[in-house]
C-alpha positions, 0 to 999 in steps of 0.5 A, spaced: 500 500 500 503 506 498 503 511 503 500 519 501 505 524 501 505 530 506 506 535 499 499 531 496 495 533 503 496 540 503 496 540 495 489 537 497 487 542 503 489 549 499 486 546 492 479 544 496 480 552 499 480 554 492 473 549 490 470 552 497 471 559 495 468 558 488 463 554 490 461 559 495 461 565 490 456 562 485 451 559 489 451 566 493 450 568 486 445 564 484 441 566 491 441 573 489 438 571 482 432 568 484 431 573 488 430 578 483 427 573 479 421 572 485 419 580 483 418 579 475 415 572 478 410 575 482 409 581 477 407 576 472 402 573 476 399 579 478 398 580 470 396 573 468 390 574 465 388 566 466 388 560 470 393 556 465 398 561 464 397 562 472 398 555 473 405 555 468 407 562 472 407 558 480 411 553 476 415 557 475 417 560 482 416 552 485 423 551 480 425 558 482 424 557 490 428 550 490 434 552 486 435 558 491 434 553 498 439 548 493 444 555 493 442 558 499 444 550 503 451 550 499 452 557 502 451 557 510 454 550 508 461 553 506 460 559 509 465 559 515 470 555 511 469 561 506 470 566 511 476 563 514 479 563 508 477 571 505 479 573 513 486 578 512 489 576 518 489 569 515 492 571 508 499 570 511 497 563 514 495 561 506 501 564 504 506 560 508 503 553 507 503 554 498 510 556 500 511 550 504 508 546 499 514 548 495 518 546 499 516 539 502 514 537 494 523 539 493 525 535 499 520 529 497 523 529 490 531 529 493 529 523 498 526 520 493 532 521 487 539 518 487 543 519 493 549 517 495 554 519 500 561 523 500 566 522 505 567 527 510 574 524 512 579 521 508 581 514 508 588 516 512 586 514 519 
């Protein structure tokens, strides 16, 4: 069984960072769409001027209402960790650890390659 490198966890970690954050943003996005959706819906159910169509615009506004529960879970889901994340004092953190990610995959490639050792000392006694 082959053994996860540290290098592999933390490109994982700060690569899910990245998905959270997009992943906030749209759905964040998609929340405020349905909203301003609502207010067209509901002037178009003030102005239908029968049942059939008033019937296809509550259609309309039942979609709208559960792609806007769907977004608005994913966002109080991400939330703190999107927070934390766009928090400035923990910009230094994120840093660090890319840069940290740098270093640790060097040492993995120089443990994993060709080593061999030098003499400090001569073979003179």
């Amino acid at each position: 069984m082959e053994q996860v490198k540290p290098s592999e966890v933390l490109e994982q970690f700060l690569s899910y960072m990245d998905t959270v954050k997009a992943e906030y943003e749209e759905n964040f996005a998609i929340v405020g769409e349905e909203d301003r959706r609502l207010q067209d819906l509901l002037h178009a159910l003030e102005f239908a001027p029968n049942k059939q169509e008033r019937n296809k615009i509550a259609t309309q506004f039942q979609l709208s209402r559960k792609r806007r529960r769907i977004a608005k879970d994913k966002v109080l889901e991400l939330e703190k960790i999107y927070d934390l994340q766009k928090d400035q004092t923990n910009r230094p953190f994120f840093k660090k650890l890319k840069g940290t990610l740098t270093q640790q995959k060097g040492t993995e490639q120089y443990l994993a390659g060709q080593r061999e050792y030098k003499k400090r000392v001569g073979d003179d006694g």
